[in-house]
Steps between C-alpha positions, in 0.01 A plus 500: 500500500429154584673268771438154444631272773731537834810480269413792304447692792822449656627608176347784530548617853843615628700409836313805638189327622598221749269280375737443171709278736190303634395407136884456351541225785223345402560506110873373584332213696255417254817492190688252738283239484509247256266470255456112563340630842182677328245520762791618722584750246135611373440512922779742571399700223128545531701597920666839290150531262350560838775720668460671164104553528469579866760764453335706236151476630626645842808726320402599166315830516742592794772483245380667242781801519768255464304294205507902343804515471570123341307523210317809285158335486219601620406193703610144602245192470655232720430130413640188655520181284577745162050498490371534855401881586620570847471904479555826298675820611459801325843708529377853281 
């Protein structure tokens, strides 16, 4: 399995781990702002890419129970930015 970006990933995860509502506020935040406001926009964004990142690298092999029982593959490559490796966890 691959996860490609912050959005994915809160796809992904449930209300279980806290950090869902972290990232979902910040998603929200990011679809309220108009579109004529880019660098506001692309700011707030790259604001939940980094939420995103810093919580796998310090989360991701800590979770790797819970990411058993979300999918049936044998690992997960996180990316950020759909081509930007981040880290792998290998679940069997």
């Amino acid at each position: 399995m691959v996860i490609n970006g912050y959005q994915q990933f809160n796809n992904f995860i449930g209300e279980e781990i806290p950090f869902k509502s972290t990232l979902n506020d910040c998603i929200t935040h990011v679809s309220k702002i108009c579109g004529c406001q880019g660098k506001r926009k692309a700011s707030k964004s790259e604001e939940c890419n980094q939420l995103y990142i810093n919580f796998v690298k310090a989360n991701a092999e800590g979770l790797k129970e819970y990411f058993k029982e979300k999918t049936k593959d044998d690992s997960i490559k996180f990316m950020h930015n759909s081509h930007h490796y981040i880290t792998s966890v290998k679940l069997r």
